[in-house]
N, C-alpha and C positions, 0 to 999 in steps of 0.2 A: 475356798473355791467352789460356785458351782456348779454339777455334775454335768455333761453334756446329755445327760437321761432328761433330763430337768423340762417339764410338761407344764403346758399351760396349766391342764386340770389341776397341778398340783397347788396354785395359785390362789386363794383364797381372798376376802377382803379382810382378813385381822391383818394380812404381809402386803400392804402395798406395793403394784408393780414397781416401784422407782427403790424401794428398800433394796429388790433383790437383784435389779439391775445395776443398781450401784456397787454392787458387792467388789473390795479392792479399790474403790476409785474414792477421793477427796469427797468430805461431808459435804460440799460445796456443789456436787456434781447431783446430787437429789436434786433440785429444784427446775435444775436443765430437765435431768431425764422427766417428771411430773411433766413438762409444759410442752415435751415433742409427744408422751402418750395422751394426752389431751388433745393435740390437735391431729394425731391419727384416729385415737378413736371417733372425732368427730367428723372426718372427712374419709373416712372407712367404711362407719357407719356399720351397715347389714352385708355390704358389699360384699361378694365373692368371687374367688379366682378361677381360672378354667378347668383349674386342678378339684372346684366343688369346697375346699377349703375357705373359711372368712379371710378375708384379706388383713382385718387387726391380730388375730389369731397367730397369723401366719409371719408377719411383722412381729411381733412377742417372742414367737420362737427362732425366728432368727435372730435377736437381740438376747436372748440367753443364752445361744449357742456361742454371742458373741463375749457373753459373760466368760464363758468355760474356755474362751480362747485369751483370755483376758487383754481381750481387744481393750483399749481407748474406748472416752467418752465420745469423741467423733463419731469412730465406728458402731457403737451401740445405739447413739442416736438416729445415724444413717440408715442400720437396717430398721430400726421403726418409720422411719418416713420413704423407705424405699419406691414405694408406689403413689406418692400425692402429687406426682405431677398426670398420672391418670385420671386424677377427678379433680386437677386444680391447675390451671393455666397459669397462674403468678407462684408457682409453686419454688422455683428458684430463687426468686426476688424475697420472698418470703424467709425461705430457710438461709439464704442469706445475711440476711437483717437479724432473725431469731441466734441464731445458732453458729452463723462465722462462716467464711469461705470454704475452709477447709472441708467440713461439714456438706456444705454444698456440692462441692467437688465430687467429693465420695457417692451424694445420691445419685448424682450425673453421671458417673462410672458405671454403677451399678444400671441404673437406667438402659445406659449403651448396652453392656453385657446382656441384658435380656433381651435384648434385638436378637441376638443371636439362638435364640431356642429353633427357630423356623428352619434355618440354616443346614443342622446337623439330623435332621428328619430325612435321610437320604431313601428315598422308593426305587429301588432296584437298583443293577451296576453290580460290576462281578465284588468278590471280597479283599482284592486290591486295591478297586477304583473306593469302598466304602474305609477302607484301614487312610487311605491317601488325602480322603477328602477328612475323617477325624483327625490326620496328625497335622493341617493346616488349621484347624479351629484351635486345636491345642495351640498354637503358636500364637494365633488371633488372640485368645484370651489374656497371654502377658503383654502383648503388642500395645491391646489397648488400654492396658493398666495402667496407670500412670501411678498409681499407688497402692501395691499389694495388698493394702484392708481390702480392696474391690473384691477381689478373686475371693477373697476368705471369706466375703459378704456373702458372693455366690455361691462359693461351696455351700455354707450355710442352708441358705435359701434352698437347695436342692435337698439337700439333711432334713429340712423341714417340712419340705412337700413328702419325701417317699415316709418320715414319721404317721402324716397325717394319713396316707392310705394305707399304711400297716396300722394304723387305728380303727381302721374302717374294716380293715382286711379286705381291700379290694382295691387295685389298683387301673384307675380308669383309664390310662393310657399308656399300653408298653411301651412305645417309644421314648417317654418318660427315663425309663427304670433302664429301658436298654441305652442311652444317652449318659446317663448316669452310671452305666457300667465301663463306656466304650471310653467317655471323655472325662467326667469330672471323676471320679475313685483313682484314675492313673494321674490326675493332677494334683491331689489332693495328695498323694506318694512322693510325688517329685519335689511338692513343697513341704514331705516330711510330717505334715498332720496327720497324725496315724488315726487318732480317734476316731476323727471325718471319714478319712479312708476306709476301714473297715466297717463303720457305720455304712458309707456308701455303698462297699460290696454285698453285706449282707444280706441289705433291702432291696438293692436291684437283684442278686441271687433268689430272692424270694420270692418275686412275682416271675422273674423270667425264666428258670427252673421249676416252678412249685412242689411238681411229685421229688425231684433231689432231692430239694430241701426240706422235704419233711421228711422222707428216709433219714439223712441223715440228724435231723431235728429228733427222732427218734430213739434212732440209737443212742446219743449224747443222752438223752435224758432215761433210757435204761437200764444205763450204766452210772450214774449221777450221786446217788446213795455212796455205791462201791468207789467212783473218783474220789469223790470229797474226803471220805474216811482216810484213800490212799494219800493224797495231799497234804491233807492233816497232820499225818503221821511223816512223812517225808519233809516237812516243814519244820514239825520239832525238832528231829531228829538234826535237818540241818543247822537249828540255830542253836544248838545247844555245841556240836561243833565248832561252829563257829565262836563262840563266847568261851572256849575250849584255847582257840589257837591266839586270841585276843580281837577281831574283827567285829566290828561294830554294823551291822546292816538290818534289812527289811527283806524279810520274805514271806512273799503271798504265791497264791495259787493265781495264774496267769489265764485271765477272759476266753474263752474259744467262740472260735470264729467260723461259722460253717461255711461259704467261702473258702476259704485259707483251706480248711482240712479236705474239702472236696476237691480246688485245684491241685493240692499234693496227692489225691487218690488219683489222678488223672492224668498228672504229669508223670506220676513216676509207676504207674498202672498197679500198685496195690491197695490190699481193700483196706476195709476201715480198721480194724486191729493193727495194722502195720504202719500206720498213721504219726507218727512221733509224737507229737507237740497235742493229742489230743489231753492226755496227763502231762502239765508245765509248771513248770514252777518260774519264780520270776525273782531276783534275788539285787537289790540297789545296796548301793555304796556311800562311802566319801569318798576316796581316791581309785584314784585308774591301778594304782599296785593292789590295791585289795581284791580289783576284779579277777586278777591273776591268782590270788590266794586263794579265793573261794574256788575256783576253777580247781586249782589243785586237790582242796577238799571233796569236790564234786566228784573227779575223777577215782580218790580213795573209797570213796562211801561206796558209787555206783560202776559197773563196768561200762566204761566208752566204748560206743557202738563207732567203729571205725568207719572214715571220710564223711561222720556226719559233725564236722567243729568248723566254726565259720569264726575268724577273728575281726570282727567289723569296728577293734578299734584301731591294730595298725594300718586298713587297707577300709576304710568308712563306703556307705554306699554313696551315688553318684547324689543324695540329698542332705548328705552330710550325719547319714544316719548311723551311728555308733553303739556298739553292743558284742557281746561274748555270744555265741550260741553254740549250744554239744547237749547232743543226745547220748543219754545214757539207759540199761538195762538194769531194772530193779529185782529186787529177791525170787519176784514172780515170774522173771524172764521177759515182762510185756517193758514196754518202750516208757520213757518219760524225759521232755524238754526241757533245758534248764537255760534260763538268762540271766548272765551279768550286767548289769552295768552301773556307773556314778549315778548319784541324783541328777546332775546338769546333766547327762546323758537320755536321762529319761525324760526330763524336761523339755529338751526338743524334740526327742523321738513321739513325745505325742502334740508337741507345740507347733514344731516344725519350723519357718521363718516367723508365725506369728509370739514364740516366746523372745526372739531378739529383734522384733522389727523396730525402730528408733524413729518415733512420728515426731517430736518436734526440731526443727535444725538448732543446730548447735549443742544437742544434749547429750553429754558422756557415759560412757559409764566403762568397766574392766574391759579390756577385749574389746570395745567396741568398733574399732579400725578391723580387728578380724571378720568381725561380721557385716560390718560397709561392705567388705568385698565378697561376702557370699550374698549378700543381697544384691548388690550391681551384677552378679552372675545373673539375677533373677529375666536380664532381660534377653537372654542365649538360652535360659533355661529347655523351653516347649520346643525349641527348633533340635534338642537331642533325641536322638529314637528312645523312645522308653517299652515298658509292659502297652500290649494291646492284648483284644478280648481273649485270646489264645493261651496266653501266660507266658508269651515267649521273654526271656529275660532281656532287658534291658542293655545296650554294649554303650557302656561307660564309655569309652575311649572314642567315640566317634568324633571324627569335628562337623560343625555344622556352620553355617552364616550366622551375623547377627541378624539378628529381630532388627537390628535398625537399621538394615541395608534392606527391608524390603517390607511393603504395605497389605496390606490384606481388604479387598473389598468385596461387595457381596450384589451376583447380581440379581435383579427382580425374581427369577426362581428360584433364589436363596443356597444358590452354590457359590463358593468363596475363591474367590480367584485371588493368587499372589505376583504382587508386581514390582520390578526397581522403585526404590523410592526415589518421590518426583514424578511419577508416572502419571498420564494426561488420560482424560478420556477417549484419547485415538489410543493411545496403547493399549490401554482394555480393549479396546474393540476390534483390535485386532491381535490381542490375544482369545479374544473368545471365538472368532473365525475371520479368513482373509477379505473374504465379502464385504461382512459387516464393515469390517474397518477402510478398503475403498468407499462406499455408500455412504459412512459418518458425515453427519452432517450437524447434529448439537450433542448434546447431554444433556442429565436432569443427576445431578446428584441428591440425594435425600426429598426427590420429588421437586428439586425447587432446578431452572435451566440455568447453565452455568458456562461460559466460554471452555473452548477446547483446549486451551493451555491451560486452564485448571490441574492446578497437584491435588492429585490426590490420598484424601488419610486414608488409613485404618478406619474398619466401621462403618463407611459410608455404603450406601447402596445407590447403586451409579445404572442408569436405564441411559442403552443410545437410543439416537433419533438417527435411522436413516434415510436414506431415501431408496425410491425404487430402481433407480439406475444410476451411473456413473463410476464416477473414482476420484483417487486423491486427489489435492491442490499440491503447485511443487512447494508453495512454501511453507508445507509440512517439513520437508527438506533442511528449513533456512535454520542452524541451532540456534541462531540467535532471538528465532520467532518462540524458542523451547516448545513446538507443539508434540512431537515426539522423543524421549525417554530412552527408549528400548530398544537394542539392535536389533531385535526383529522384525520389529515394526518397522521401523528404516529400512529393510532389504526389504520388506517388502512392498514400500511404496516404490524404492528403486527399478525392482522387479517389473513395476507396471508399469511405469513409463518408459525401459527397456521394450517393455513387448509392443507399446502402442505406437515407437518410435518404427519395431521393426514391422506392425501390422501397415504403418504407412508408406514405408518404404516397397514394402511388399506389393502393395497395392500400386502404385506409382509404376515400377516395374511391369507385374502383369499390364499393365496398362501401354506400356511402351513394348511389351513382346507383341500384345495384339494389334498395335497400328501398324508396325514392321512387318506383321505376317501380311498384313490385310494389304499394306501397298507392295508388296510382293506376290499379291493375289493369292495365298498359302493361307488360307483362311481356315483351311481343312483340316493343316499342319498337325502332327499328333503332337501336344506340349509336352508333357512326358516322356516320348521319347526324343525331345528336344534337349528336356533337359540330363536328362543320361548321355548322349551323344557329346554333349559340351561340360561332360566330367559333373555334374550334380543328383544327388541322390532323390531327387523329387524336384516338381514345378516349385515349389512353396521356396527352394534354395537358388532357384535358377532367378526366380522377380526380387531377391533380395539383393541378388548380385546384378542384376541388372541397376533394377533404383540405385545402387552405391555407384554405379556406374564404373564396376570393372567388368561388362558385358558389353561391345559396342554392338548395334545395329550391323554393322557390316559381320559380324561374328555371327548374329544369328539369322543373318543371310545366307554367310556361307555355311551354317551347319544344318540347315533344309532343302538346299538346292539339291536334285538328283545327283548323287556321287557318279565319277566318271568311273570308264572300266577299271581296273586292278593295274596298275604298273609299277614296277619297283622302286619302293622310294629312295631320290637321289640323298647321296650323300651328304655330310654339310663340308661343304669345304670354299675355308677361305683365300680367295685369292686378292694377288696384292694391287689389283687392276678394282676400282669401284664402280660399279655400275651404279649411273644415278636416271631417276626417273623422274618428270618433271610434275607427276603427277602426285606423288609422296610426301608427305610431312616428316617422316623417318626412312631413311637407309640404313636396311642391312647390309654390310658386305657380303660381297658373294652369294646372295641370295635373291631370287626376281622379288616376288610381289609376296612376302610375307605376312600375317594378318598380325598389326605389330598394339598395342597401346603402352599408355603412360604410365608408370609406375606411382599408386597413389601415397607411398611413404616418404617419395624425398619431391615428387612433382616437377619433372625436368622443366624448361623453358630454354629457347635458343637464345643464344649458342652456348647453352651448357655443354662441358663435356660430357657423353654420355655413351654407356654400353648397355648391351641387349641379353635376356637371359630367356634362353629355349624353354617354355612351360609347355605345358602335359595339355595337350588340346584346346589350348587358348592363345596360340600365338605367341611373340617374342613379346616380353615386360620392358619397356625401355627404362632406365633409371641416372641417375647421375652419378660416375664416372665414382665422386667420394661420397656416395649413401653407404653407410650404415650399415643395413640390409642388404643393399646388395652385395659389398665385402664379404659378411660372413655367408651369403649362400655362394659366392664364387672360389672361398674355400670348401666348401662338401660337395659342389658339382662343378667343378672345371671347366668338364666336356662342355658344360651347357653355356658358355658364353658366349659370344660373337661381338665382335666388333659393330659400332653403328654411330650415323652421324646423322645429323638434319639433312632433308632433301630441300629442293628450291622452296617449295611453300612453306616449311616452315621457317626458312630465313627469312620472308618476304612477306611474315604474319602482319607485322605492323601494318605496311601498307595494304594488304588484304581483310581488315579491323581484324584478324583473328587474335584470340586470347588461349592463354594458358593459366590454370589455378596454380598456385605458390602458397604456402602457408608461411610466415612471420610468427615467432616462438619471441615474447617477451617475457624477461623475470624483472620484478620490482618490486620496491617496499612501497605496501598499498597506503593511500593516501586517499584522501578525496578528490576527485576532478582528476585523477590517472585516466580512467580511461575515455574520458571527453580528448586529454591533451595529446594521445595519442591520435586516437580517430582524426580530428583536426589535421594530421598529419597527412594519412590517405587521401583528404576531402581535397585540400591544398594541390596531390599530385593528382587529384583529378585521378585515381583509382576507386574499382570499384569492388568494396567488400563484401563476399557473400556468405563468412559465415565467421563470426567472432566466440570462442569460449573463455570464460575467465573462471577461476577458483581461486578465491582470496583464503588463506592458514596461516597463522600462527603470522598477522602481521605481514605476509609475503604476498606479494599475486603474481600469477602464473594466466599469462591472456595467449589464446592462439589466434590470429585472425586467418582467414583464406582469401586473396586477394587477386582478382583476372588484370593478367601482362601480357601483352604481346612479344616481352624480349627479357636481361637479365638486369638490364639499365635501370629500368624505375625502380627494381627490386634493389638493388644498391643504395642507389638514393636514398630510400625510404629506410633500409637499415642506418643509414650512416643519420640522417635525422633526427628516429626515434632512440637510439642510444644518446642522445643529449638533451632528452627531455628528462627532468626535475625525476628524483630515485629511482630511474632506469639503472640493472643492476645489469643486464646483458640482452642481446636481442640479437637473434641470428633466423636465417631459411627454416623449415621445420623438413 
């Protein structure tokens, strides 16, 4: 295997590039890898990257890295042509034809993925809004994987950049290294590639730290002579035990990671001496009961330093990562780490999903059904809280959504907004503010204009087009137009057509208080206290109820006229004598000139039966005799009913053309030509409709129409009609 150290310089012309990137793969796979470094280097050229690094260089070393991850020929090819659609326009058609779909695929992944570098460059925002906006890019990255070599590509790729400026020792862009700390090193953990991971920490630790890291770069190497010896000697001594009790293993002296031992001086606020794991030993197996055996050895040889034993192989971490760890105190009293584990155990703790990843369909192998299903984890994976730059630990148990219930897009300032999937460009845009998304007026997904029922992917970068004024269409509304997704987006188109129904109604109102005042010559009238006087908390509530028209003109007549002196007000009382007035459309009993109107929930018409209910500075509500509404307010206020009948004008409406509104409630199985076959009905009785709402669900429709009568005849009529039209299910008064 080659080393993940493994440097271009170290590359010579007696070892041909394709020798050493073939390493592990079919004799047969040289002649591929010669013909994709051939045509990177010549479509590379001199060329360089923003990072200052050669662009073939830079391809090399992600291609060895993907040696060491013993990626596939796919993926080794892919990361050498990772960049030729920057300087080659048929660059898919190409690597298509050369090298196979699959191949393709992978450079195109990898392509997408670097869109996102711009993205995660956040310039200010408190350390919430910047922790919030990396854990959606974390998520973005498996989103758009469609094949986990990509991500490992990426890692790579990043490995290779912070290589080249720890070559240079100068790192030309922090946000580089700090990107690399915040995003790709906790990804590169969750998918278990240890090697990458701490490769990644230590390089972003290096530039973004400096003075730490070389303190503690220091100390390690002052001490260095005296480790090794110690090692040395704690090595033999172990395997000579070991070969003692009959166990068969490998122990070596275990990497340090400056990183690592700086996060444990910080977490747990001791200095470097107090350090555990800077003296480690690292100790592999064959079987999982050996791991246990050594352990018992460990624990005889050395004293266990008490709550520091982690058993991560019955209780594995959340990446499936598996190992013994206990800290033990040696003759000298200082500290020293000891790790068990199998070979397979070490194999993915530095492999991580790329040692069991299964690239072609249909290929077997042991176990392989166990690892299908940690790889289909792979795509809930980034949606779990993990480590952020802090080192706060990771909660394994959290539940999170799937990645496949929701999109990730990015907009022109390169923040990543997430949306339901299926979600249109009106829902972006009014997830990004309420404005915007009334004003929507196109989209340009990926630069190129796109209809607004557009779904959209993952990856995309989506620019609205609005305009300077306006608002929604209702058939943003219609589901079946799919322009909107998102319930919020919905309520908030609902929202505005609420307010603009009630800004008109408003207006309408005001409109009709100022002609009423003005032919009353009360021009002067204070509104305001008009509308307090007649029970509302402001004008803005007095023109709404006026527009709906539960304010008549005669109401706000009589609540402007100068009040007459103070006299006590009479009683109500009913007597059994009617007084009628010829003058009235409604009688109270027992009471003169009442200021009475129509109750707008059941809409009486004569000769309904009907009763009166006493309201709070509006006069008596007339309703009908079996509303609904009125039943249950005549159980909580009794006191407040009265008796009441039509007076002469309203029995006499007909021939006076007066009219009363009715409303008609039809339930049906919707069809087509329903509500033509209805209406036809009205036209026939020569009524006249002034306001129809229908809402067709789930196969049902539900129409109210409001219809002007002079009496309860036609309104009969027209029920008994419209209940025999074709899937009429029932239809009664509203």
């Amino acid at each position: 295997m080659v080393s993940v150290q493994h440097s271009v310089a170290n590359t010579d012309g007696v070892t041909p590039y394709e020798e050493v990137l073939a390493d592990g793969l079919p004799a047969d796979a040289r002649p591929v890898l010669a013909q994709a470094i051939e045509w990177a280097q010549d479509c590379y050229g001199d060329r360089r990257l923003t990072s200052g690094e050669g662009t073939f260089e830079h391809a090399l070393g992600m291609a060895l890295i993907a040696v060491s991850l013993r990626l596939d020929l796919d993926a080794r090819v892919a990361a050498l042509l990772f960049a030729v659609h920057e300087f080659d326009d048929k660059a898919s058609e190409g690597i298509e034809e050369r090298f196979g779909p699959l191949t393709a695929k992978l450079v195109e992944g990898l392509r997408r993925l670097n869109r996102l570098r711009i993205t995660s460059r956040t310039d200010g925002g408190t350390p919430a809004d910047l922790r919030a906006q990396t854990e959606i890019l974390r998520k973005m990255v498996l989103a758009l994987a469609e094949d986990i070599r990509v991500v490992l590509l990426r890692l790579s790729s990043r490995v290779q950049t912070l290589r080249h400026f720890a070559a240079n020792k100068e790192c030309t862009n922090l946000d580089i290294a700090r990107e690399s700390m915040d995003l790709y090193a906790p990804l590169a953990n969750r998918l278990g590639v240890w090697q990458l991971k701490w490769e990644l920490e230590d390089l972003s630790f290096r530039f973004l730290e400096p003075d730490t890291y070389k303190t503690i770069a220091k100390q390690l190497d002052e001490r260095r002579v005296e480790r090794e010896a110690f090692i040395a000697e704690s090595i033999a001594r172990l395997k000579h035990d070991l070969g003692v009790i009959g166990v068969k293993a490998e122990v070596y002296g275990r990497p340090k990671h400056i990183y690592s031992i700086w996060n444990k001086m910080r977490n747990k606020n001791v200095g470097f001496d107090q350090v555990y794991d800077v003296r480690a030993l690292r100790v592999l197996v064959e079987e999982v009961r050996d791991c246990y055996a050594v352990l018992s050895l460990v624990h005889e040889l050395w004293e266990p330093i008490p709550r520091e034993f982690d058993d991560y192989i019955l209780k594995p971490k959340g990446n499936n990562y598996q190992s013994l760890h206990t800290a033990v105190r040696a003759a000298d009293g200082r500290s020293m780490e000891v790790q068990i584990r199998t070979y397979d155990m070490h194999r993915h703790a530095e492999l991580g999903v790329a040692a069991h990843w299964r690239y072609k369909e249909g290929a077997t192998e042991p176990g392989g059904s166990v690892y299908d299903e940690k790889i289909a984890l792979l795509r809930n994976l980034l949606s779990w809280r993990d480590e952020v730059t802090d080192g706060a630990v990771w909660e394994e148990h959290t539940k999170a959504a799937a990645l496949d219930d929701t999109v990730y897009v990015v907009t022109p300032q390169g923040r990543v907004i997430d949306l339901a999937a299926g979600a249109t460009p009106i829902d972006f845009a009014y997830r990004l503010h309420t404005d915007l998304g009334h004003r929507c007026r196109g989209a340009k997904v990926d630069g190129q204009m796109v209809p607004l029922d557009t779904q959209l992917k993952s990856g995309q970068k989506v620019e609205i087009v609005a305009a300077k004024q306006g608002g929604p269409s209702r058939d943003w509304l219609n589901p079946q137009l799919n322009y909107l997704v998102t319930s919020n987006a919905r309520a908030k188109v609902r929202r505005w057509f609420v307010q603009q129904e009630e800004e008109e109604t408003a207006a309408h109102g005001k409109a009709i208080v100022s002609r009423e005042l003005q032919r009353g010559g009360m021009t002067q009238a204070n509104q305001e206290a008009l509308a307090v006087k007649l029970g509302f908390r402001d004008t803005q509530s007095l023109y709404l109820a006026v527009g709906r028209g539960d304010i008549s003109a005669r109401q706000i007549h009589h609540a402007v006229l100068p009040e007459a002196p103070a006299v006590p007000e009479p009683e109500l009382i009913i007597h059994e004598e009617k007084k009628h007035s010829g003058d009235d459309r409604v009688l109270v009993v027992g009471v003169g000139r009442l200021l009475t109107q129509l109750a707008r929930c059941c809409k009486p018409v004569p000769p309904d039966e009907i009763q009166g209910f006493v309201t709070r500075g509006r006069g008596v509500s007339i309703h009908r005799s079996d509303c609904s509404s009125f039943q249950n307010i005549a159980q909580q206020h009794p006191e407040r009913i009265v008796p009441a009948e039509w007076g002469v004008h309203a029995m006499q409406a007909k021939a006076r053309h007066e009219v009363f509104p009715v409303d008609i409630v039809v339930e049906a199985h919707d069809r087509s030509g329903l509500l033509r076959d209805v209406s036809d009905i009205f036209t026939r009785e020569r009524l006249n409709v002034i306001g129809v709402n229908t809402v067709s669900k789930s196969s049902r429709a539900h129409m109210r129409f409001t219809i002007e009568v002079s009496g309860s005849e036609p309104v009969q009529r027209v029920v008994q009609q419209v209940a025999e039209v074709q899937g009429v299910i029932s239809v009664q008064r509203g």
